[in-house]
N, C-alpha and C positions, 0 to 999 in steps of 0.2 A: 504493500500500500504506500501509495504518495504520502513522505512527511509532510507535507504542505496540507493535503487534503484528510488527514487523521484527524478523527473527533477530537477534541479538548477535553480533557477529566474535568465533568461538570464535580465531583466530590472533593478539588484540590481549589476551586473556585468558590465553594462556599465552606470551603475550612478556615480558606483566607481573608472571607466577607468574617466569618462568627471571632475569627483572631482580631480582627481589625476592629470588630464591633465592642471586644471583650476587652481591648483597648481603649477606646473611648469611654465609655463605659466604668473601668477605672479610672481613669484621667479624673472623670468628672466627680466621683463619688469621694476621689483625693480632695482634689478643688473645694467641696463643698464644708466637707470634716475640716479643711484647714484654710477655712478661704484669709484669715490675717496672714498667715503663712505666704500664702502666692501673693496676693495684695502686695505685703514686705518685699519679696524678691522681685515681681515686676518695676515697682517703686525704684528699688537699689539699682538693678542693674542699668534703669531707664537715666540713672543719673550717673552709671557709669560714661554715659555717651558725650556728658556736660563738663563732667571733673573728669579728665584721663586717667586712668588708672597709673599711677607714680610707686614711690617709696615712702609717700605721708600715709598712704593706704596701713601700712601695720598699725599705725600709730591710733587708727581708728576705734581698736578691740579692745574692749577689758577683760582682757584674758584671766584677772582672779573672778569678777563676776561669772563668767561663764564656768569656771570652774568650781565653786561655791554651788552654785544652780545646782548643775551636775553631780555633784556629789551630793546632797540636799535629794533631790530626786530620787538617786541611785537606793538613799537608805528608805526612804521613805519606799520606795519599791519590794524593796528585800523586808519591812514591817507588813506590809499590807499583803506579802506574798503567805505569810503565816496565820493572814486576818487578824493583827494583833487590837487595831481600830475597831473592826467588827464586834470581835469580841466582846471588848472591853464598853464598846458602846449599846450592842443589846442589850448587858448586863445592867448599866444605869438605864436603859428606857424602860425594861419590864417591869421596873418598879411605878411605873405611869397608872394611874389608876381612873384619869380620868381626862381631857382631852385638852382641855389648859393646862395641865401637869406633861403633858405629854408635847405639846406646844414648844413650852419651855425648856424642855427636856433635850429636845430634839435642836431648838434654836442654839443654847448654852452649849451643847457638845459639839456643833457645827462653829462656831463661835470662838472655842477657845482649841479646838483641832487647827484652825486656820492660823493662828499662832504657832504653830509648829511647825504645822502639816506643810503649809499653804491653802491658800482658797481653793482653786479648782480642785486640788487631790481632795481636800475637805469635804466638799460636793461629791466628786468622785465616790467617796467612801460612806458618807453619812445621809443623801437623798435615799440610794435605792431603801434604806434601812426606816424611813419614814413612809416609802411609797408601802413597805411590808406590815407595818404598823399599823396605818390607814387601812390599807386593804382587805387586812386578815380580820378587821374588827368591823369593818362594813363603814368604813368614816371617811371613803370618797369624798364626800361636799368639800372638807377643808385640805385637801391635799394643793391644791393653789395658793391658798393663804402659807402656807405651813411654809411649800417650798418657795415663795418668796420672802416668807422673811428670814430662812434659813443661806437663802442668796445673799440675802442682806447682811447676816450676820457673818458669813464666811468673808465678803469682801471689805465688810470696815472694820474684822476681829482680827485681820492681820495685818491691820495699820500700826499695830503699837513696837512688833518686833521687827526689827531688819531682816529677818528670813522668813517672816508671816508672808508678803507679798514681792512677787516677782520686784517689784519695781522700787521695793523701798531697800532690796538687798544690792540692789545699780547704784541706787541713790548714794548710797551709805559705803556704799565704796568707792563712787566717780568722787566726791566732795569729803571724804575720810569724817564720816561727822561722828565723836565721840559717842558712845554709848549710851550713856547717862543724855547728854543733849539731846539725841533721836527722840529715846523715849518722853524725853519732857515737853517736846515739840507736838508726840500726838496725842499726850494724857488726856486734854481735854477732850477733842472728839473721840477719842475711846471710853472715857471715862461717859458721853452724853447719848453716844451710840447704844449703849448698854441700857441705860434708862428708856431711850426709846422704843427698841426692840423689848424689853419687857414691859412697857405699856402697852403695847400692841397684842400682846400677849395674853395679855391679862383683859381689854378692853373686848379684844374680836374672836376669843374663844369660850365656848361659854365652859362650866365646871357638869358637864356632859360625863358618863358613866362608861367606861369600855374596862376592858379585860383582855392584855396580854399574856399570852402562853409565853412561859420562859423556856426557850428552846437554845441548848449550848451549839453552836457550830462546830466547833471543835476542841479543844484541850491544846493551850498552846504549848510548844514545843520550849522544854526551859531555858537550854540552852543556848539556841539558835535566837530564841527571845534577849535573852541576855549579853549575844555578842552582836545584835544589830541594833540593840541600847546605847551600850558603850560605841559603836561606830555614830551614835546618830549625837552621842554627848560631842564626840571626833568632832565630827561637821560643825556641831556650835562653836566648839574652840574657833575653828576655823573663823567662820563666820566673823567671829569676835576680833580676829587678826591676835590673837595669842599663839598661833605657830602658823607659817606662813604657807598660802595655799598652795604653794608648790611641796612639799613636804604630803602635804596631806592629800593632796589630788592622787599620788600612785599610792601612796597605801589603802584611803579608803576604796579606788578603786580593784586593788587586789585582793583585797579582802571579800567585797562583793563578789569578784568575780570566781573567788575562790568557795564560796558559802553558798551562792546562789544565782546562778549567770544568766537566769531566766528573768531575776530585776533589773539586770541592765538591759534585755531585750525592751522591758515596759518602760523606758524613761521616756519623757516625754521631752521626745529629740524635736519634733518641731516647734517647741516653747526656747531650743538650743539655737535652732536655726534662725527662727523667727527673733532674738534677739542680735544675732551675726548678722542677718539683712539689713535690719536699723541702726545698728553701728557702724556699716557702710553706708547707709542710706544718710546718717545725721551729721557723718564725717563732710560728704561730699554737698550738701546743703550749706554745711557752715562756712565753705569756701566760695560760696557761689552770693556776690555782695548783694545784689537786693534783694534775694531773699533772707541772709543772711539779719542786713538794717531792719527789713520786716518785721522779724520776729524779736530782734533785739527792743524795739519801739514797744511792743506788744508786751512783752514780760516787763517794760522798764514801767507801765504806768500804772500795770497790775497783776502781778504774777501768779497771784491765787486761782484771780477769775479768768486769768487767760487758759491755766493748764486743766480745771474744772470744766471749762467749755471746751479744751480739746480734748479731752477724754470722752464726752459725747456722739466725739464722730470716725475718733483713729484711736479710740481705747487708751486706757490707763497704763501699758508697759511702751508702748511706742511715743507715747506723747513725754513721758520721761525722760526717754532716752533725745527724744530728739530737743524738747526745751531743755534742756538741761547744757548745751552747746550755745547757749546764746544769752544764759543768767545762772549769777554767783548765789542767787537767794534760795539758795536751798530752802531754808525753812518751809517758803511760803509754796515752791513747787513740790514739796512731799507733800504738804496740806493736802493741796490741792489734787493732786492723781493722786489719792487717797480716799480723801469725800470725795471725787468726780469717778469714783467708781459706781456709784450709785446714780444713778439717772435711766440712761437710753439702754435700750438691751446689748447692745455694742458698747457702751461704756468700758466693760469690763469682761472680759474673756469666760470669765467665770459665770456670769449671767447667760451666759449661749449656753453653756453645758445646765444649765438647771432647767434652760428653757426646752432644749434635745431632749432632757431626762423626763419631763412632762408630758412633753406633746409625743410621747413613745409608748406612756401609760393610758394618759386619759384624750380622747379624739374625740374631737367637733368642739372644742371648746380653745381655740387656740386666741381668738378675738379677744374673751374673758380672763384669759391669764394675761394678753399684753395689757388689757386695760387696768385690770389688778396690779400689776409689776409695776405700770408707769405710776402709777395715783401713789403704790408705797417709795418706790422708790425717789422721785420726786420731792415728796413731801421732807423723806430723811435726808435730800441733799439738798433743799431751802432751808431746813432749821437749822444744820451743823454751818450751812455757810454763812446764815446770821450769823450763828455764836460766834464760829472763826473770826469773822469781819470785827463783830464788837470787840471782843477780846484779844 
């Protein structure tokens, strides 16, 4: 038979239409899971074409924050691989007896995890345990209130620590701001953040009757418990700059990798990347003069309400990184990407994962939570910005 005139393998034409499809397809479902992620690198690379890429370029990285992150991460990965959070967190809710006890319950442990944890891992770990709460007791109506204010409490309960929030661990090491000063700079909004989140609590749940079953998940492992403890005390040193993050970068990552190499698989590499994109992206901005004067002009006449209204629409870990190149006032820009985590559902990176964790349980009612989310959140970032302002 003429090669010319040989049929075509119609099953090598549609293995290559179902590859190509199975390709998009991913692309998009990536895209969507990380769209600040792409957003970042678009942004960076699009301002590689304005700033040439030179040898100012290293000088861009904060290579201890990134490594801080990372190790931060890693341990929190190797704790949560044991369900040590779980645990330890069913064990305080089943003592909930009734549904503003359990409100509370749920908000406080979300709340002061996020001090540790961080926020999103916080949500991570302590919504689905509310959604099972809810669920199993037949108390659907308040799973929207619940997990909005447990949003709320993850992202202004790790204002207070330098490793609670992505952006207050940049902050604190771009400007070396002493310890003790950090924390006295966000007392009050943490300290008012607490009063309001337990009024809320108290106001919009009523003293309703449920009954949780205490059911153990597992029996944690003592040892493995006790050597990702002392790794995770490691990281605060760190943190602290009491032994230098080079020192502690390869041990605590050997350690991990030796214990449990399945946590370093779950780290949350594009929270890695997505800060690496904005450190090129803030570098190559601040060279570039009018935008540069722009932004200079804007922090210089108010830095509070400049970095509070850009966290509304480029989130609270990129709007740090980038104002942070253009004003010395540290003070007033932790403030601010701090309370400016609270607003728009993009505010804060954290608020998309509560909103995915919602809208996954409960359907048809996605209108209701954004209008709920806005009115709470809203509301806690008019009052703390008052107080801020007066005070």
């Amino acid at each position: 038979m003429n090669i010319l005139t040989a049929p075509r393998n119609p099953r090598k034409r549609i293995d290559l239409r179902s590859h190509a499809f199975a390709i998009v397809n991913a692309t998009k479902e990536f895209a969507s899971a990380n769209i600040v992620l792409v957003i970042a690198w678009t942004l960076a690379i699009a301002s590689c074409f304005i700033v040439k890429p030179d040898a100012q370029y290293l000088g861009y990285f904060d290579f201890k924050t990134l490594s801080c992150l990372f190790c931060t991460l890693a341990v929190i990965c190797a704790l949560k691989n044991i369900k040590f959070f779980t645990i330890v967190a069913r064990k305080i809710v089943c003592t909930a007896g009734n549904i503003r006890t359990l409100s509370l319950t749920l908000v406080y442990i979300t709340f002061i995890g996020s001090m540790f944890i961080a926020n999103d891992m916080a949500l991570l770990t302590f919504l689905p345990l509310g959604y099972v709460a809810l669920s199993s007791t037949g108390k659907e109506k308040y799973m929207a209130p619940i997990f909005i204010l447990q949003n709320i409490a993850a992202n202004l309960g790790g204002m207070l620590t330098p490793f609670g929030n992505p952006q207050n661990l940049y902050l604190y090491t771009k400007f070396g701001i002493p310890t003790g000063e950090f924390m006295s700079i966000m007392l009050l909004s943490f300290a008012l953040s607490i009063v309001l989140f337990t009024l809320c609590c108290l106001i919009f749940f009523p003293k309703e009757e449920m009954q949780l079953e205490s059911k153990e998940v597992s029996i944690l492992p003592k040892k493995r418990t006790a050597f990702n403890l002392v790794l995770f005390a490691f990281t605060i040193v760190m943190v602290f700059r009491l032994i230098p993050y080079y020192v502690c970068l390869p041990v605590i990552f050997l350690a991990v990798f030796l214990e449990d190499r399945d946590a370093l698989k779950k780290v949350d590499y594009s929270l890695l990347l997505t800060f690496v994109a904005f450190f090129l992206l803030a570098g190559n901005v601040s060279r570039i003069g009018a935008v540069s004067s722009f932004f200079s002009s804007l922090l210089e006449k108010n830095t509070l309400l400049t970095a509070i209204f850009s966290c509304q629409f480029i989130s609270n870990v990129p709007s740090a990184i980038l104002l942070s190149e253009f004003t010395e006032n540290y003070r007033e820009l932790l403030l601010g990407v701090n309370i400016g985590g609270a607003g728009t559902l993009i505010s804060s990176l954290a608020s998309l994962i509560t909103f995915r964790e919602y809208t996954s349980h409960v359907k048809g009612k996605t209108l209701y939570y954004i209008g709920l989310f806005s009115a709470f959140n809203f509301a806690f970032l008019a009052i703390l910005t008052a107080v801020v302002m007066i005070f």
